[in-house]
Backbone as CSV, one residue per row, in Angstrom:
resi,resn,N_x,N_y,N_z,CA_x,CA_y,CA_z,C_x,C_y,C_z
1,UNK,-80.297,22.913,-19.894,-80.992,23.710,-18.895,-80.962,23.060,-17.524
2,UNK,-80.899,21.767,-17.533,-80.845,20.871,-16.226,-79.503,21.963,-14.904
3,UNK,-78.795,22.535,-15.834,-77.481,22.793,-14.837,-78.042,23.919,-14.721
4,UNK,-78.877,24.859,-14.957,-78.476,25.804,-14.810,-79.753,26.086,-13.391
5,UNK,-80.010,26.478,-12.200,-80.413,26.902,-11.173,-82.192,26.649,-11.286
6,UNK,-83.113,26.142,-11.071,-84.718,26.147,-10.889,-84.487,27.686,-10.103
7,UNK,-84.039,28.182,-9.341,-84.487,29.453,-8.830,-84.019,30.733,-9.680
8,UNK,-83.197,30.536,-10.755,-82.461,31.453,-11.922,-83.900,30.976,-12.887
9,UNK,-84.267,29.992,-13.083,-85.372,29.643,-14.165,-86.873,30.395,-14.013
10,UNK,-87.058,30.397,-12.521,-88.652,30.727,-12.351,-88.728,31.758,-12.774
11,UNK,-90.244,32.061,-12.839,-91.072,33.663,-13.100,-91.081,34.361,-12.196
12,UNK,-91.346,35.617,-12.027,-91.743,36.950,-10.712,-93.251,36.163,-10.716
13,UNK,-92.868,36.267,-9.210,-94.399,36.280,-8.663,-95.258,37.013,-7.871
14,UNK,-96.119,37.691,-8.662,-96.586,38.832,-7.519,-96.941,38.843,-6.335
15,UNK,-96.131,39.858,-5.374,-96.320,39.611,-4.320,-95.229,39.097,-3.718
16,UNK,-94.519,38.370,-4.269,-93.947,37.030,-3.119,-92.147,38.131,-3.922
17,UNK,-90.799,38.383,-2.884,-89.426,38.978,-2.790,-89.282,37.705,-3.679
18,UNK,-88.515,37.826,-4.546,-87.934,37.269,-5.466,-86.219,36.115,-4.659
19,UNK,-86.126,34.798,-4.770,-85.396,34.544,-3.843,-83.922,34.907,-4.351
20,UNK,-83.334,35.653,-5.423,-82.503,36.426,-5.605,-82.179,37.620,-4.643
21,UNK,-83.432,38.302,-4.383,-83.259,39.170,-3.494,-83.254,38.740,-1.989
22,UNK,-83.774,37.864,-1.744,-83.952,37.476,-0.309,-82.395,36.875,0.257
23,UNK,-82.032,36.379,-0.631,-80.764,34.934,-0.366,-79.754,35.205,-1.556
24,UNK,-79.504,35.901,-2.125,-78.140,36.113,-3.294,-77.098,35.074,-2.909
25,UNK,-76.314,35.658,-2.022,-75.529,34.770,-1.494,-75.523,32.916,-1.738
26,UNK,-76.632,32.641,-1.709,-76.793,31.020,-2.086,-77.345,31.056,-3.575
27,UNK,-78.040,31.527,-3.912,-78.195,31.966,-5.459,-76.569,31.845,-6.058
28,UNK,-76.193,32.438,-5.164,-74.628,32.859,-6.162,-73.881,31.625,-6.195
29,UNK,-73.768,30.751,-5.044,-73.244,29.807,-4.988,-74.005,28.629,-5.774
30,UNK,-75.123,28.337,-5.940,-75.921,27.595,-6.723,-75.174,28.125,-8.134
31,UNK,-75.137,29.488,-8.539,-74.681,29.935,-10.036,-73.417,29.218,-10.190
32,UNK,-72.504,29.529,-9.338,-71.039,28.992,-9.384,-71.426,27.220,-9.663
33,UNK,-71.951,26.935,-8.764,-71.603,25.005,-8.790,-72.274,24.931,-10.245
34,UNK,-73.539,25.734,-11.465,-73.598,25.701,-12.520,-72.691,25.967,-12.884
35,UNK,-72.163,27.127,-13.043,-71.093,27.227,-14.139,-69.787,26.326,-14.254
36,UNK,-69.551,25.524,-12.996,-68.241,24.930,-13.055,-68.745,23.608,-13.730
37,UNK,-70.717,23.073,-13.561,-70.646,22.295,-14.074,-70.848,21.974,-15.462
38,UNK,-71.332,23.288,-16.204,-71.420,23.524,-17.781,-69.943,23.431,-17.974
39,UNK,-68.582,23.967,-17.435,-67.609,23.543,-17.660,-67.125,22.553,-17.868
40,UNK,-67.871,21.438,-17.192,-67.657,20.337,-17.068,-67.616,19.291,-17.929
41,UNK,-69.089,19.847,-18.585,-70.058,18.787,-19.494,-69.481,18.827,-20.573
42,UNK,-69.491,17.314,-21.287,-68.818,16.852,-21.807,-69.665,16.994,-23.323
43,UNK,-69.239,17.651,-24.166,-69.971,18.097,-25.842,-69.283,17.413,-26.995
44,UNK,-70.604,16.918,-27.030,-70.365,15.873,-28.507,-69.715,16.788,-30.058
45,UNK,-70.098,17.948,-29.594,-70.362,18.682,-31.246,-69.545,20.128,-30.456
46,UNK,-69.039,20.912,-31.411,-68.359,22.163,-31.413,-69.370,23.160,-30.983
47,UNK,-70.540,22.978,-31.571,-72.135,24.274,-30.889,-72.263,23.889,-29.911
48,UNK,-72.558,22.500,-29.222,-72.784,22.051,-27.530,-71.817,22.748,-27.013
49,UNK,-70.706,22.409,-27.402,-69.676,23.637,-25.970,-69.801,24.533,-26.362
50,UNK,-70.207,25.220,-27.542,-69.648,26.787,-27.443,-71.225,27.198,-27.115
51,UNK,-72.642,26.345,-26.909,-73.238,26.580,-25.757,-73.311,26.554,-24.621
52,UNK,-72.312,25.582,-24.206,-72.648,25.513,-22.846,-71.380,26.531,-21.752
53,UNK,-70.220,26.336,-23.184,-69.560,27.923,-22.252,-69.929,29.255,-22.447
54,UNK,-71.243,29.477,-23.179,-71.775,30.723,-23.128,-72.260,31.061,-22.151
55,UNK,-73.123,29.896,-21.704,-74.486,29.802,-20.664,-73.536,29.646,-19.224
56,UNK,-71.986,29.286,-19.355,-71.869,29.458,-18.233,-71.046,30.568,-17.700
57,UNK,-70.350,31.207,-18.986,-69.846,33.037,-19.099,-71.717,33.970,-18.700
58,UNK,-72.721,33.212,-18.875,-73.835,34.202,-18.609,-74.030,34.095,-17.404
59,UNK,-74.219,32.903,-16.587,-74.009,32.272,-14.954,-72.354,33.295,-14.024
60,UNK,-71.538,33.308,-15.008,-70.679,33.681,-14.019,-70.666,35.497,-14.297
61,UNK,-71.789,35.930,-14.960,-71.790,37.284,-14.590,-72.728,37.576,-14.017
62,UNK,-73.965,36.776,-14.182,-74.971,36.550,-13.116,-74.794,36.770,-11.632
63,UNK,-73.384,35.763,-11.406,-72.723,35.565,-9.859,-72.166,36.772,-9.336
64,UNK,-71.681,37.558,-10.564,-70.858,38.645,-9.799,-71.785,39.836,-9.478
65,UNK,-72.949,39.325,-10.554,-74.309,40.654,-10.042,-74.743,40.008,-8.251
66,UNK,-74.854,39.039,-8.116,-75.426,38.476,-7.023,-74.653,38.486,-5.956
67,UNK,-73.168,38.647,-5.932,-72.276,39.137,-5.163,-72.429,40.694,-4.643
68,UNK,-72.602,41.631,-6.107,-72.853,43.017,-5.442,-74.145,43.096,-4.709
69,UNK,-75.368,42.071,-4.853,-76.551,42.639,-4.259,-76.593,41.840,-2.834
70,UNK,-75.644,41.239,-2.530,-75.222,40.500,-1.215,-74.456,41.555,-0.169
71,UNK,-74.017,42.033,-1.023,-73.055,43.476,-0.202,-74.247,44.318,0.072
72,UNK,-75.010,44.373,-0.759,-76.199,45.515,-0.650,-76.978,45.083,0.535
73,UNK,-77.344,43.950,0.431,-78.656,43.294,1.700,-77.947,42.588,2.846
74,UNK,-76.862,41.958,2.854,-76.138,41.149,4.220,-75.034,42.008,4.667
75,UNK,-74.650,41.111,5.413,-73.321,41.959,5.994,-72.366,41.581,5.262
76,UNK,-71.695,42.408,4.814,-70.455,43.070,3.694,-69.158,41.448,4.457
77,UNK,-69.072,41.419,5.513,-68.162,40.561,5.861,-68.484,38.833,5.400
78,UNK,-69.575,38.579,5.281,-70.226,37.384,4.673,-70.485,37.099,3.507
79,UNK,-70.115,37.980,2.878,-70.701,38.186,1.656,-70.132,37.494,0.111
80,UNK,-68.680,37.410,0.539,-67.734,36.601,0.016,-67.398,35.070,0.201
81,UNK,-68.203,34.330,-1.015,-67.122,33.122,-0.423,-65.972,32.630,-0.690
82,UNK,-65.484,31.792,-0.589,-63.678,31.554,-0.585,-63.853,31.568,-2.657
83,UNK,-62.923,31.390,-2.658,-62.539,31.201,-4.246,-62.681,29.845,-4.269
84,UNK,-62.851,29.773,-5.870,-63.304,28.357,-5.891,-62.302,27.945,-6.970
């Protein structure tokens, strides 16, 4: 759980825009630097990776939701970052 985002982890809090919605765009990029680093991590046992490339196939569809809601709230020209 360490890799995967404190702002993907928290609860709704009433009242307070969710910072998914406020900031996607860095959300998304926070998702990406997880998922490349669950890629990364190094698994003792056959279930550790085939957890940790789940959790990071769940991060990288996460990213592509957080990409469309970046198009939705910023400007469409920013919205993309380079390939990684």
């Amino acid at each position: 759980m360490q890799h995967v985002p404190q702002e993907l982890r928290t609860t709704l809090d009433k009242g307070q825009p969710m910072s998914w919605m406020v900031a996607p765009i860095r959300l998304r990029r926070l998702s990406d630097a997880a998922v490349r680093a669950l890629i990364d991590l190094p698994a003792s046992t056959p279930s550790r990776r085939l957890l940790a490339d789940q959790t990071a196939e769940a991060l990288a569809g996460m990213s592509r939701a957080l990409e469309g809601l970046a198009l939705l709230v910023t400007d469409p020209t920013r919205a993309r970052s380079p390939p990684s």
